[in-house]
N, C-alpha and C positions, 0 to 999 in steps of 0.2 A: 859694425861694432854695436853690437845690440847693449842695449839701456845704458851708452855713453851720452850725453849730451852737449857734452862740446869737446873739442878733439884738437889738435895743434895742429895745424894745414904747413907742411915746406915750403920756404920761402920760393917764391914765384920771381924770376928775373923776369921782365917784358922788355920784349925788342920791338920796338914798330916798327915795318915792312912797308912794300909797296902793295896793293892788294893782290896782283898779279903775284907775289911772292908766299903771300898766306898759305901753311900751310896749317889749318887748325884741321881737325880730324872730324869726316865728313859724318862720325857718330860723337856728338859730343854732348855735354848739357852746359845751357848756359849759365851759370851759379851765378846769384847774385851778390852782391858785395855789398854790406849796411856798416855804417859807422857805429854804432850798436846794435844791440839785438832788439831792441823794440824797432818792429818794421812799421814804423810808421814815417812821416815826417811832413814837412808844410810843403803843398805842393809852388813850385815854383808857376813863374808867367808862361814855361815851355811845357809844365803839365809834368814834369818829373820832381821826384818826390827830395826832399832834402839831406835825407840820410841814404838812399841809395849811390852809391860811390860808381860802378860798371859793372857789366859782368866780365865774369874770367868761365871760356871756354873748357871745359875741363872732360878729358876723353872715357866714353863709357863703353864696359866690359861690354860680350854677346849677352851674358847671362843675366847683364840690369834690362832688358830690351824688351818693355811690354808693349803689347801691341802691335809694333812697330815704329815706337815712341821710343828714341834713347833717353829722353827728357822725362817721361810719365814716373817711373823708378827714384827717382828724387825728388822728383815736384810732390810728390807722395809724402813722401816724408819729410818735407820741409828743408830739405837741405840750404842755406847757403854758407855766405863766408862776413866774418865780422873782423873788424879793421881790430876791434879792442873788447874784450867783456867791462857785462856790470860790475863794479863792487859792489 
């Protein structure tokens, strides 16, 4: 979606699994999740940052697939996911 800037992502149900049962999809990118969109935040004692929430797996087309990087294709453009916008 060319010169959109923020986009409304469908609601994500999570189930957690056993790992043996995972089936996330062996090309995927990992998106990260911020509680705003300033990626910033105070890192904590474990070295992760305060606003980043997790990421969520999210499966990529052949045609996002540079290099051999499903990942490179977004990490490019900055993609992730925010719990809530600015006002």
């Amino acid at each position: 979606l060319p010169k959109i800037l923020f986009e409304e992502m469908p609601v994500i149900h999570m189930d957690p699994v056993p790992l043996h049962e995972d089936k996330t999809p062996a090309m995927h990118y990992a998106c990260p999740v911020y509680k705003e969109s300033a990626r910033k935040g105070v890192l904590s004692t474990t070295g992760h940052s305060s606003n980043h929430v997790m990421d969520i797996a999210l499966p990529v087309l052949n045609e996002h697939v540079l290099k051999g990087d499903p990942s490179k294709y977004w990490i490019r453009r900055g993609v992730a996911l925010l719990t809530q916008l600015d006002d």
